[in-house]
PyMOL Python script that loads the backbone (N, CA, C, O; Angstrom):
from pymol import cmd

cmd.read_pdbstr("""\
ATOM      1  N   UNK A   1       0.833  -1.184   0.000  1.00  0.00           N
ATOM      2  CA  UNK A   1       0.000   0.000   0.000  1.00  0.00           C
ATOM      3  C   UNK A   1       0.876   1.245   0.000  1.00  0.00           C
ATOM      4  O   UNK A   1       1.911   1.351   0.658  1.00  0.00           O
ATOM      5  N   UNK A   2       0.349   2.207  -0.823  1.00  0.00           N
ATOM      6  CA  UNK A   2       1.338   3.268  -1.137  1.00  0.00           C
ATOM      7  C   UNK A   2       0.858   4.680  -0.433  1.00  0.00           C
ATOM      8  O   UNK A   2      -0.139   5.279  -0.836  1.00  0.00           O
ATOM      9  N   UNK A   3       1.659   5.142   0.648  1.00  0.00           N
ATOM     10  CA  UNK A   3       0.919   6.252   1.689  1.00  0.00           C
ATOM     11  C   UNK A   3       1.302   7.636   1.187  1.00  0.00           C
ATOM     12  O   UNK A   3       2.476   7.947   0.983  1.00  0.00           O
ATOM     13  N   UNK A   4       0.317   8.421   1.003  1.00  0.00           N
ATOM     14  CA  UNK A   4       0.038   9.837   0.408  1.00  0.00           C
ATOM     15  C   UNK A   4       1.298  10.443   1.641  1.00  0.00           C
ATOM     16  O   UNK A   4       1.708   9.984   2.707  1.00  0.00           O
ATOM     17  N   UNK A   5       1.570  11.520   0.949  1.00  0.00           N
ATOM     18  CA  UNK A   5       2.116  12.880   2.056  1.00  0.00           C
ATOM     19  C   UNK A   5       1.356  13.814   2.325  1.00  0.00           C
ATOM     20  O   UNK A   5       0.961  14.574   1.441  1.00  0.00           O
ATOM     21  N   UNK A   6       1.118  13.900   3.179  1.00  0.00           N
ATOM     22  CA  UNK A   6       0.451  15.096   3.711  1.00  0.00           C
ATOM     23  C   UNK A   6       0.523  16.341   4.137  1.00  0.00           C
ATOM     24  O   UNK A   6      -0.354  17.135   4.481  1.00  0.00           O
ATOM     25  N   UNK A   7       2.067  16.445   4.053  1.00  0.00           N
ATOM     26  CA  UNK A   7       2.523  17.916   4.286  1.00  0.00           C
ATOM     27  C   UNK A   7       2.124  18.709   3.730  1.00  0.00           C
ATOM     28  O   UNK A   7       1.693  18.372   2.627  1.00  0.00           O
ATOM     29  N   UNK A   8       1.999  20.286   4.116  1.00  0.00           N
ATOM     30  CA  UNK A   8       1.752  20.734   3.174  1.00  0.00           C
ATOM     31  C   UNK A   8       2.377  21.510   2.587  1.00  0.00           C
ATOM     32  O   UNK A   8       1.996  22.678   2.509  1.00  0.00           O
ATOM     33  N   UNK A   9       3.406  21.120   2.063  1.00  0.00           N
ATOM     34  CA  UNK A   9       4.380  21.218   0.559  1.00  0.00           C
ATOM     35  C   UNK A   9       3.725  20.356  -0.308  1.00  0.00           C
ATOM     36  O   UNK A   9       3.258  20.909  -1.304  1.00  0.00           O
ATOM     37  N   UNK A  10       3.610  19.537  -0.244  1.00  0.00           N
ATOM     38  CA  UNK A  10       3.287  17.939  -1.194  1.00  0.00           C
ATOM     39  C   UNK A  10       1.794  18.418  -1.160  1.00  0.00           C
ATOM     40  O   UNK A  10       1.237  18.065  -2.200  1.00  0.00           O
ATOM     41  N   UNK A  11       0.916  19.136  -0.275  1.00  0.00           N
ATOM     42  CA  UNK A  11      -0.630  19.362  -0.370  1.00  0.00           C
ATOM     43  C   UNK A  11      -1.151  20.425  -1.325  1.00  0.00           C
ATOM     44  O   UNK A  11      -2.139  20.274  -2.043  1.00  0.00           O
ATOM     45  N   UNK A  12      -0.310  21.633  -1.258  1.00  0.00           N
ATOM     46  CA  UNK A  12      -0.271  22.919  -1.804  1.00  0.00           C
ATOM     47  C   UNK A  12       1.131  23.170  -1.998  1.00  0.00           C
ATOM     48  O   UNK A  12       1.807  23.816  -1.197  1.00  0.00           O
ATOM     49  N   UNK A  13       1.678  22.536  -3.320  1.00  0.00           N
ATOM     50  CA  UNK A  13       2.605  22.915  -3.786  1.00  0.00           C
ATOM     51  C   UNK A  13       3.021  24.333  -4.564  1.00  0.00           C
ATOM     52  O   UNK A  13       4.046  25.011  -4.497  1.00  0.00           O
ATOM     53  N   UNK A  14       1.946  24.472  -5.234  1.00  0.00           N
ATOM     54  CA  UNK A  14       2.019  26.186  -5.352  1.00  0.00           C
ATOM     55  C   UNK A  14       2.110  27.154  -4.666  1.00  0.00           C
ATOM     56  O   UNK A  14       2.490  28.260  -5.051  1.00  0.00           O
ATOM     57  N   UNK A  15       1.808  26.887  -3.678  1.00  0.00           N
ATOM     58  CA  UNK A  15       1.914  27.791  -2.531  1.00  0.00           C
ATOM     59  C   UNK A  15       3.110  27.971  -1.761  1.00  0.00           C
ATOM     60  O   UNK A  15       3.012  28.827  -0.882  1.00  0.00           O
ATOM     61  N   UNK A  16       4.199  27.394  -1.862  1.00  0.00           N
ATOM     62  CA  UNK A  16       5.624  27.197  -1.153  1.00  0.00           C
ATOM     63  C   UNK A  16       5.920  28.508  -0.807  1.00  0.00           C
ATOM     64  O   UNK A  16       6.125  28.710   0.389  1.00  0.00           O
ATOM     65  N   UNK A  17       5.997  29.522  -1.635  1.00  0.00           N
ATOM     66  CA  UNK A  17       6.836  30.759  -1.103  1.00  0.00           C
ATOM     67  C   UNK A  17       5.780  31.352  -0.016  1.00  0.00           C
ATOM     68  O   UNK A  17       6.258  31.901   0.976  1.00  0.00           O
ATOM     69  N   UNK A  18       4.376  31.269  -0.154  1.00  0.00           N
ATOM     70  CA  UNK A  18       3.416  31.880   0.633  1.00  0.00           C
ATOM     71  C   UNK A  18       3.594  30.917   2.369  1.00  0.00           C
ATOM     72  O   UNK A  18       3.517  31.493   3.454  1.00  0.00           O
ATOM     73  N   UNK A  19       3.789  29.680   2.227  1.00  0.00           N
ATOM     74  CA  UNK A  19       4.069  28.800   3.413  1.00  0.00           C
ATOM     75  C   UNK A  19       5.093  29.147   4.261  1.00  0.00           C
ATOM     76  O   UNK A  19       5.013  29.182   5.489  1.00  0.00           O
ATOM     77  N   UNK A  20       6.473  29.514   3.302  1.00  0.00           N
ATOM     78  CA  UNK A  20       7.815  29.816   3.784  1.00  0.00           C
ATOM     79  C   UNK A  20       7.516  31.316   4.814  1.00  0.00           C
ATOM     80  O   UNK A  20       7.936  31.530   5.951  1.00  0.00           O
ATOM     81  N   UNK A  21       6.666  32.179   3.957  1.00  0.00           N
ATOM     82  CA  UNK A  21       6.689  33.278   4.071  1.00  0.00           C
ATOM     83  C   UNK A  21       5.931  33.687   5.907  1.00  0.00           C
ATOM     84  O   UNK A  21       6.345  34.439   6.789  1.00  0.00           O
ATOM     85  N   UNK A  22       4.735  32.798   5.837  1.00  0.00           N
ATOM     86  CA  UNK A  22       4.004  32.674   6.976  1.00  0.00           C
ATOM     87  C   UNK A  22       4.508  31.714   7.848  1.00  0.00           C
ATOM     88  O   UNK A  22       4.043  31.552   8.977  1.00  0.00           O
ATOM     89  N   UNK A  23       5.387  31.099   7.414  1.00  0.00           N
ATOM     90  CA  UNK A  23       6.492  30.150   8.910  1.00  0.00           C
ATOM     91  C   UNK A  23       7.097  31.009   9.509  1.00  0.00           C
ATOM     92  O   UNK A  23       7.334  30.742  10.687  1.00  0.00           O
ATOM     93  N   UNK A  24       7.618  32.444   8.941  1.00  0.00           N
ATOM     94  CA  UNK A  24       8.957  33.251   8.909  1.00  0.00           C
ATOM     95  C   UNK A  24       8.028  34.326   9.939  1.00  0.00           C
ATOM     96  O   UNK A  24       8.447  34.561  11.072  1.00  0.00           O
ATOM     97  N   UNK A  25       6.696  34.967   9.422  1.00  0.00           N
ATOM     98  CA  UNK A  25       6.238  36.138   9.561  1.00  0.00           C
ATOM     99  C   UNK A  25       4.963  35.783  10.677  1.00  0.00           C
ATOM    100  O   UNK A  25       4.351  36.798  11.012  1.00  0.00           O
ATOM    101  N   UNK A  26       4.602  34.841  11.136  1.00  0.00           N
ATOM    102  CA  UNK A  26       3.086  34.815  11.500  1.00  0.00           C
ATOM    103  C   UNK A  26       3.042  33.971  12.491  1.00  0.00           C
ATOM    104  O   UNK A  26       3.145  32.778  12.203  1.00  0.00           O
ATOM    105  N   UNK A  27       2.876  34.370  13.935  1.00  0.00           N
ATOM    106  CA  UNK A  27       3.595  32.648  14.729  1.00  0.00           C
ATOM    107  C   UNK A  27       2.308  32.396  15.084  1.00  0.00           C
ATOM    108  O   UNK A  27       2.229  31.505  15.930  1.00  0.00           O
ATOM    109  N   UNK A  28       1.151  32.917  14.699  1.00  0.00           N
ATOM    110  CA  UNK A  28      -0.038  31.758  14.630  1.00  0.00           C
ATOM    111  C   UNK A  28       0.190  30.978  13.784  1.00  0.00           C
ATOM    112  O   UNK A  28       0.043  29.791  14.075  1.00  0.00           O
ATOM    113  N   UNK A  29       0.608  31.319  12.503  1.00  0.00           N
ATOM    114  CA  UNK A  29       0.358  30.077  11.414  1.00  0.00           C
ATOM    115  C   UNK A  29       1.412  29.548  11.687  1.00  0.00           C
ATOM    116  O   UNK A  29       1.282  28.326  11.612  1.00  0.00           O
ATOM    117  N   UNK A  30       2.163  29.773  11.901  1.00  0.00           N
ATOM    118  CA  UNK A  30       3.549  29.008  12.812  1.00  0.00           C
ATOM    119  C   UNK A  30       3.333  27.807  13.882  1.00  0.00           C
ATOM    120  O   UNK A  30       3.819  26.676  13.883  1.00  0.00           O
ATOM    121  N   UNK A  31       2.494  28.394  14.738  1.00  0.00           N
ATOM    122  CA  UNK A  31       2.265  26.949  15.427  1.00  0.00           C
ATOM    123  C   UNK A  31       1.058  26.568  15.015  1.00  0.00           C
ATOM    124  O   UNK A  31       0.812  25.617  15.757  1.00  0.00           O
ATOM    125  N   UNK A  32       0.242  26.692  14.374  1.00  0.00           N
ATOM    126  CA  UNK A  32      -0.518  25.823  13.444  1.00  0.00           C
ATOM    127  C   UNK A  32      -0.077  24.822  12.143  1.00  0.00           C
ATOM    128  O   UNK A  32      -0.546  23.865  11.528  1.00  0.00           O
ATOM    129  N   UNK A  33       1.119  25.664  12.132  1.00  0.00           N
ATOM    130  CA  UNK A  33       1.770  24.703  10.812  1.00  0.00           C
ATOM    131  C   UNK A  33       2.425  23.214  11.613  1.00  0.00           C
ATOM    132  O   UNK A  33       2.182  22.037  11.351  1.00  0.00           O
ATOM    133  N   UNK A  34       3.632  24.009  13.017  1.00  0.00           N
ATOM    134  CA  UNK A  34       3.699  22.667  13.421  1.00  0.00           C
ATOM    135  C   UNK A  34       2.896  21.665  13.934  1.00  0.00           C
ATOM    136  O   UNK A  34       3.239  20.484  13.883  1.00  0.00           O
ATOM    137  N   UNK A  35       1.501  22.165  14.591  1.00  0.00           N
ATOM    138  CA  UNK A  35       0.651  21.409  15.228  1.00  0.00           C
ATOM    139  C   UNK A  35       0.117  20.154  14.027  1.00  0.00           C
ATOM    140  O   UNK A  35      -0.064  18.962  14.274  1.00  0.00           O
ATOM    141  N   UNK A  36      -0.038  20.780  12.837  1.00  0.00           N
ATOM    142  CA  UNK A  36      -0.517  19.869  11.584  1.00  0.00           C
ATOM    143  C   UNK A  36       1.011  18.847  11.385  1.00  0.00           C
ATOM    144  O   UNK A  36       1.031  17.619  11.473  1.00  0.00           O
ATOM    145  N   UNK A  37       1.920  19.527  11.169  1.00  0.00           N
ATOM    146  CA  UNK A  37       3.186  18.736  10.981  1.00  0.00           C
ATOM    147  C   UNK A  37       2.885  17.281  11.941  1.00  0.00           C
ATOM    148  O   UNK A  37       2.588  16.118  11.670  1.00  0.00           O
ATOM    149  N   UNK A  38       3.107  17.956  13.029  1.00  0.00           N
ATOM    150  CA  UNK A  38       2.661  16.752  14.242  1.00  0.00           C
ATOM    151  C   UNK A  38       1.597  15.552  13.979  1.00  0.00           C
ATOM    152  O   UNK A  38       1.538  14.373  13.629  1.00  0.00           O
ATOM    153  N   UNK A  39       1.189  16.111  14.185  1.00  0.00           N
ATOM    154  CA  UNK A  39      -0.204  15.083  13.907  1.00  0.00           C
ATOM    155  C   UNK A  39      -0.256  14.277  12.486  1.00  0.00           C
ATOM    156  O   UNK A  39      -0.330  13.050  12.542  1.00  0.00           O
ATOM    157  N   UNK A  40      -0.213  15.034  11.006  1.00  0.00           N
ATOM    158  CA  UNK A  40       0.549  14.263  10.163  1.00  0.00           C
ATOM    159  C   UNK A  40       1.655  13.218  10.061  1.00  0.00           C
ATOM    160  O   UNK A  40       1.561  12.239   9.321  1.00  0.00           O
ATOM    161  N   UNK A  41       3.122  13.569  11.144  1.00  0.00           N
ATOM    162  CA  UNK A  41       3.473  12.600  11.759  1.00  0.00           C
ATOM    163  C   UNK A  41       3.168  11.043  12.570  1.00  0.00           C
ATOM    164  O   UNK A  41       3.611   9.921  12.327  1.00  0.00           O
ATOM    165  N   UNK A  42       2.271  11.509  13.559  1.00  0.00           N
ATOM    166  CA  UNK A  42       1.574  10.571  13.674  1.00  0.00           C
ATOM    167  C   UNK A  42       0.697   9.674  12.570  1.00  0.00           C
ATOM    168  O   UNK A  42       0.900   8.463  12.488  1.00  0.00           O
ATOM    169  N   UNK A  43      -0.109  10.217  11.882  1.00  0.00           N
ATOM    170  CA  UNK A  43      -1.041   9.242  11.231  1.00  0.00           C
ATOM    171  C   UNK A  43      -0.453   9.054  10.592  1.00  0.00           C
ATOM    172  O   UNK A  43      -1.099   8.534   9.682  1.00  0.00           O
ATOM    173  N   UNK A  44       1.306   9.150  10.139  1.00  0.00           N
ATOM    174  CA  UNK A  44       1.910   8.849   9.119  1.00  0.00           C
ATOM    175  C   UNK A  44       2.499   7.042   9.322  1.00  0.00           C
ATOM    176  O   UNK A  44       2.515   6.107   8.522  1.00  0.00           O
ATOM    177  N   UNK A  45       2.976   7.165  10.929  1.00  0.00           N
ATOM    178  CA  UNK A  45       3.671   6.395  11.434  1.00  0.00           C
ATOM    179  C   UNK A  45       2.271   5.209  12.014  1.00  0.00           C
ATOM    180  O   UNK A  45       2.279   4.016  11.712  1.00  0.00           O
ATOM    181  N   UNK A  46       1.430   5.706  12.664  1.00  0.00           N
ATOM    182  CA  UNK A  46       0.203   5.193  12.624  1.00  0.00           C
ATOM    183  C   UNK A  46      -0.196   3.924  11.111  1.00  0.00           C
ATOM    184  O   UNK A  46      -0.460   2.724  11.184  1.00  0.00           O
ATOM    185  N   UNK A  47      -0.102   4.708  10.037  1.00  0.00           N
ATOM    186  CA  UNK A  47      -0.711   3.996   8.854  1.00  0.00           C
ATOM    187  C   UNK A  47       0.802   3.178   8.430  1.00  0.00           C
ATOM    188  O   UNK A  47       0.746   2.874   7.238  1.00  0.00           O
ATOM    189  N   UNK A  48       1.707   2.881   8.865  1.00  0.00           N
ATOM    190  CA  UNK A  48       2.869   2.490   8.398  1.00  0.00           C
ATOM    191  C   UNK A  48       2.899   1.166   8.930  1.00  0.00           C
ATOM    192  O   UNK A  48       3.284   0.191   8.284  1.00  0.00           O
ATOM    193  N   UNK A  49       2.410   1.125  10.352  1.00  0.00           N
ATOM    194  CA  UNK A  49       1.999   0.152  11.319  1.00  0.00           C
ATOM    195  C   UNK A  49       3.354   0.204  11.934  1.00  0.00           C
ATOM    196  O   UNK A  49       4.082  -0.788  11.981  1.00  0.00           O
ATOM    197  N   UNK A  50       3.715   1.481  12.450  1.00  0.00           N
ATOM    198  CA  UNK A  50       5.074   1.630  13.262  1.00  0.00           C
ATOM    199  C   UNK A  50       4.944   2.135  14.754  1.00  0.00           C
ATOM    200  O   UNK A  50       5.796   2.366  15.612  1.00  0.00           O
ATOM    201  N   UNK A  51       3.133   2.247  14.748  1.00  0.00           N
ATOM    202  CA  UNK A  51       2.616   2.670  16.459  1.00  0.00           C
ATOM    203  C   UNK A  51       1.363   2.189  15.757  1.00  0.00           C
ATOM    204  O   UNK A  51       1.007   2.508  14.622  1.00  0.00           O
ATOM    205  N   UNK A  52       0.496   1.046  16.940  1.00  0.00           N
ATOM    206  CA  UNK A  52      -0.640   0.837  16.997  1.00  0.00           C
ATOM    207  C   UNK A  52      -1.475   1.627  17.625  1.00  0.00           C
ATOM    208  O   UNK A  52      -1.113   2.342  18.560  1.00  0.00           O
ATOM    209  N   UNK A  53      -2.671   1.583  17.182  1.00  0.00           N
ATOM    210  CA  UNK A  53      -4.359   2.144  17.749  1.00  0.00           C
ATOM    211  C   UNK A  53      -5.224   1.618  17.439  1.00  0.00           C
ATOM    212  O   UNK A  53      -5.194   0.618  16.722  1.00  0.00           O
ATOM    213  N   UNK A  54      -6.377   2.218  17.957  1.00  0.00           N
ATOM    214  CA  UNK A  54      -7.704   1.713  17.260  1.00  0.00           C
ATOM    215  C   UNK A  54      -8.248   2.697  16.489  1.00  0.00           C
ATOM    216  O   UNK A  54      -8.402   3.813  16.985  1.00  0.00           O
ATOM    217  N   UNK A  55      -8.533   2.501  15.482  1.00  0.00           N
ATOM    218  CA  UNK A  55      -9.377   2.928  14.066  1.00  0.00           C
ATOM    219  C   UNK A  55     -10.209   4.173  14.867  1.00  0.00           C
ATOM    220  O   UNK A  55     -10.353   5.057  14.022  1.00  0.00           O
ATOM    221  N   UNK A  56     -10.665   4.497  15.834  1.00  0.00           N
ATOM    222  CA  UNK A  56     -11.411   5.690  16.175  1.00  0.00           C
ATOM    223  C   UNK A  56     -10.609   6.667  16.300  1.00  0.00           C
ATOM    224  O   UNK A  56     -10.843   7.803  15.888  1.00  0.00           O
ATOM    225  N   UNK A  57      -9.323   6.214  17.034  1.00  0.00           N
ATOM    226  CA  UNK A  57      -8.458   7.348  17.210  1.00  0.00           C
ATOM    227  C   UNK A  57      -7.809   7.818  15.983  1.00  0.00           C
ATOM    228  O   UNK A  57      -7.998   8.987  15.646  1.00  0.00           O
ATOM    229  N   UNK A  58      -7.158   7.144  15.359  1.00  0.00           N
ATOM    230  CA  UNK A  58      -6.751   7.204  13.826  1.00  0.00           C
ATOM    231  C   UNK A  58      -7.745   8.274  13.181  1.00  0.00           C
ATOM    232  O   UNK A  58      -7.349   9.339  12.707  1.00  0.00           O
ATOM    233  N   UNK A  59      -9.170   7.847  13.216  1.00  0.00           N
ATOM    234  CA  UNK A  59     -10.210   8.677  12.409  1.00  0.00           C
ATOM    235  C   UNK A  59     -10.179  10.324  13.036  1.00  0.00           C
ATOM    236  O   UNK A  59     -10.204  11.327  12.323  1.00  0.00           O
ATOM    237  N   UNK A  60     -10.125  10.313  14.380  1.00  0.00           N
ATOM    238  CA  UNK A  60      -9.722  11.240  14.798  1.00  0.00           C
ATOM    239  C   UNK A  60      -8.924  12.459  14.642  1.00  0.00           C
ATOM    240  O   UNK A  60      -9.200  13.656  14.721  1.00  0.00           O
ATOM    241  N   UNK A  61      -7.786  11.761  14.382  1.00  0.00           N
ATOM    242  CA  UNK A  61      -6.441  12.390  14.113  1.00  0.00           C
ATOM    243  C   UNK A  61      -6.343  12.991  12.842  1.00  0.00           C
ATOM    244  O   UNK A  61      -5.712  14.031  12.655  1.00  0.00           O
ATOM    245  N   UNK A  62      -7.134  12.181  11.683  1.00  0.00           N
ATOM    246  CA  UNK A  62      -7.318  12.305  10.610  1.00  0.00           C
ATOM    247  C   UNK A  62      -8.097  13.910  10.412  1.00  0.00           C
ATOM    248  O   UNK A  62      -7.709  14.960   9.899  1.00  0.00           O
ATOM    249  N   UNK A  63      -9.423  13.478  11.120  1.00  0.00           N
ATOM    250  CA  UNK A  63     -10.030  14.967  11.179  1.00  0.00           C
ATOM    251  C   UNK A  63      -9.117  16.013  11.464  1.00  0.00           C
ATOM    252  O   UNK A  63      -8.710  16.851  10.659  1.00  0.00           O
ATOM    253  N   UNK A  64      -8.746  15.884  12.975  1.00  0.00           N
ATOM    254  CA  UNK A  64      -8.115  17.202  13.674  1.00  0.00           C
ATOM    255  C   UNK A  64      -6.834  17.384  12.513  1.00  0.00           C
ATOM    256  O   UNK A  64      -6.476  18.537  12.751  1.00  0.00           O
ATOM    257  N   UNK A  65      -6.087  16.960  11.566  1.00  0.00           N
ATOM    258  CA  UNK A  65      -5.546  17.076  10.452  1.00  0.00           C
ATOM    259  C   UNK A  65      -6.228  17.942   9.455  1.00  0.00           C
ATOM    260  O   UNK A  65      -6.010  19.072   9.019  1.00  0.00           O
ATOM    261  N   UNK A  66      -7.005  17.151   9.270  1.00  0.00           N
ATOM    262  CA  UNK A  66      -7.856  17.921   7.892  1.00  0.00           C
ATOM    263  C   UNK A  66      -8.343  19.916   8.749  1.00  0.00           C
ATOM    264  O   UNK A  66      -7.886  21.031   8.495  1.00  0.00           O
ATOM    265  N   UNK A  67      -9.216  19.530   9.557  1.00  0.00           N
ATOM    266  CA  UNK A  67      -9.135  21.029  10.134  1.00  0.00           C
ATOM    267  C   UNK A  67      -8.176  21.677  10.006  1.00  0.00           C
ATOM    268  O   UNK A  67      -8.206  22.630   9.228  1.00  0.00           O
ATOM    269  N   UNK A  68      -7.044  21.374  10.714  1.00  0.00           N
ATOM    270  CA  UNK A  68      -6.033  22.351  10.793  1.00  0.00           C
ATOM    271  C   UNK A  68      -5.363  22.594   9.252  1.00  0.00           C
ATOM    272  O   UNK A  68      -4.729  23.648   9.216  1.00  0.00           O
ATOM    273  N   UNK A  69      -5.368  21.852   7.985  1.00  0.00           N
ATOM    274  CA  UNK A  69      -5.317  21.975   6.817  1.00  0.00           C
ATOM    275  C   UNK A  69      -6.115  23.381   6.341  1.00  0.00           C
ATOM    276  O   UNK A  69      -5.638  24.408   5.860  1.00  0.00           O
ATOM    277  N   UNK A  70      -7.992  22.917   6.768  1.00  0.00           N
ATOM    278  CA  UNK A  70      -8.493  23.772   6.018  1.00  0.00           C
ATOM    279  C   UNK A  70      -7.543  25.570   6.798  1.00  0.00           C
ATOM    280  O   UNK A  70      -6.841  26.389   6.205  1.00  0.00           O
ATOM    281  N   UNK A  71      -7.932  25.528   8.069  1.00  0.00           N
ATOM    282  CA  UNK A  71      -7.686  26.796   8.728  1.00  0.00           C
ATOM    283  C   UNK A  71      -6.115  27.444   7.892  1.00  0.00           C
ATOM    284  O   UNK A  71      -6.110  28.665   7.740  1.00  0.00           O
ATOM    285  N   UNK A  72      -5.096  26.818   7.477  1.00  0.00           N
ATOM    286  CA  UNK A  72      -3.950  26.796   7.216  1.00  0.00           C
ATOM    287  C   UNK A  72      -4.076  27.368   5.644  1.00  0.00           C
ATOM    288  O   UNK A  72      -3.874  28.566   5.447  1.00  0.00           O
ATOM    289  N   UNK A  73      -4.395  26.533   4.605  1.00  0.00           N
ATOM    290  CA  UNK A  73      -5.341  26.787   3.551  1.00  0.00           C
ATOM    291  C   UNK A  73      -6.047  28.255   3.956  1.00  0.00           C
ATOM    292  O   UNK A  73      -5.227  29.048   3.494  1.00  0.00           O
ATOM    293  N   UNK A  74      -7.123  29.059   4.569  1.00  0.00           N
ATOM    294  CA  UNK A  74      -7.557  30.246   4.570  1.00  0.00           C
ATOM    295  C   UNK A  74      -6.187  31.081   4.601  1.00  0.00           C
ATOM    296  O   UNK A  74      -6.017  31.671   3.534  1.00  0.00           O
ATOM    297  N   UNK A  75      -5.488  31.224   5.241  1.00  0.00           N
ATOM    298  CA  UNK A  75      -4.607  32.028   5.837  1.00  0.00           C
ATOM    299  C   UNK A  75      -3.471  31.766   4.647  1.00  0.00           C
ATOM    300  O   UNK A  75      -2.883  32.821   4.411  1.00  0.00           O
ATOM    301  N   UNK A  76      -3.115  30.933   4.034  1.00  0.00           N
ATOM    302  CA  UNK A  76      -2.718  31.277   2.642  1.00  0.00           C
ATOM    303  C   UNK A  76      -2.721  31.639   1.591  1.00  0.00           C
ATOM    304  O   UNK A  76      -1.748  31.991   0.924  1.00  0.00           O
ATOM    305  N   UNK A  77      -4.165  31.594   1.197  1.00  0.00           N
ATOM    306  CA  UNK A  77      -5.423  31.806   0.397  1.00  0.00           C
ATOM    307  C   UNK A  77      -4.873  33.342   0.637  1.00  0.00           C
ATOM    308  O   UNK A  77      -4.181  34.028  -0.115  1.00  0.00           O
ATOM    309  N   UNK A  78      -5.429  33.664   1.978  1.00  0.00           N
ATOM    310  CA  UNK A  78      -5.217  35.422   2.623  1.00  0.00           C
ATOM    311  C   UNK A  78      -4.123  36.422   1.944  1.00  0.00           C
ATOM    312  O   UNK A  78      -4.197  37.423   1.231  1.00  0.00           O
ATOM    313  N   UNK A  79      -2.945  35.563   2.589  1.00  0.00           N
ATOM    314  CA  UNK A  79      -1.824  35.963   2.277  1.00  0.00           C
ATOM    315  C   UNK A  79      -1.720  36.110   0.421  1.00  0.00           C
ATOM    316  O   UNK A  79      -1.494  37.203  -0.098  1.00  0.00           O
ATOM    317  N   UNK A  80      -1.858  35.255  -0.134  1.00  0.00           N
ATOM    318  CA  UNK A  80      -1.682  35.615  -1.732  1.00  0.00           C
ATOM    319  C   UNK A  80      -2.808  36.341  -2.410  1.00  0.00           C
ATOM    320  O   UNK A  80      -2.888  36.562  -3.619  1.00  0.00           O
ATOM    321  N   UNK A  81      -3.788  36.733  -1.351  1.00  0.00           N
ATOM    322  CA  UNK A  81      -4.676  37.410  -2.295  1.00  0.00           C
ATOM    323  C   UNK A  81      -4.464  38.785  -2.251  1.00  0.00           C
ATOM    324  O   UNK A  81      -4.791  39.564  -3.147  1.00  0.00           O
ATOM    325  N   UNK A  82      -3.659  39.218  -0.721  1.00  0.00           N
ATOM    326  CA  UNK A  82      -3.078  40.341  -0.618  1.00  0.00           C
ATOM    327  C   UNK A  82      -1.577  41.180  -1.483  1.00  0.00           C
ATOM    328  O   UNK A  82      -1.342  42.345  -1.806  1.00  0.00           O
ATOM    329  N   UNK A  83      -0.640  39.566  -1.635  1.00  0.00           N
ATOM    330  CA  UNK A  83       0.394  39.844  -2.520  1.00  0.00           C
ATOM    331  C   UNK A  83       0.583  40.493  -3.549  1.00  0.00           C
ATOM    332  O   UNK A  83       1.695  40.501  -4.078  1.00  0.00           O
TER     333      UNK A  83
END
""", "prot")
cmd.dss("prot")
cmd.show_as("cartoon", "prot")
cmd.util.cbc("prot")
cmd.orient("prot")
């Protein structure tokens, strides 16, 4: 089975200089970026079968991922519409 990346470089690749830019300038999106990093980590290592769980928590993690995507996503969106 072949596991997606989820970073988001590999998610929103067009967006790299706007990501770099708000790692550098914005320490909300700063620790929102690592909080997603994190947790991507996990369900990375999770789906690898390199730390066990049960499927609820997994689904979980998955969400609180995707949220912090979309919120991350606005605030880039933001940033390049202002550029």
């Amino acid at each position: 089975m072949t596991l997606e990346k989820h970073d988001l470089h590999h998610e929103f690749p067009e967006y790299n200089d706007e990501i770099h830019y708000l790692k550098m300038n914005d320490n909300h999106f700063a620790r929102l970026f690592a909080e997603y990093h994190e947790i991507d980590q996990e369900v990375h290592r999770i789906e690898q079968g390199v730390e066990n769980t049960c499927d609820d928590y997994l689904e979980t993690k998955k969400k609180e991922r995707l949220l912090l995507k979309d919120k991350l996503f606005v605030m880039i969106k933001k940033i390049k519409e202002t550029a």
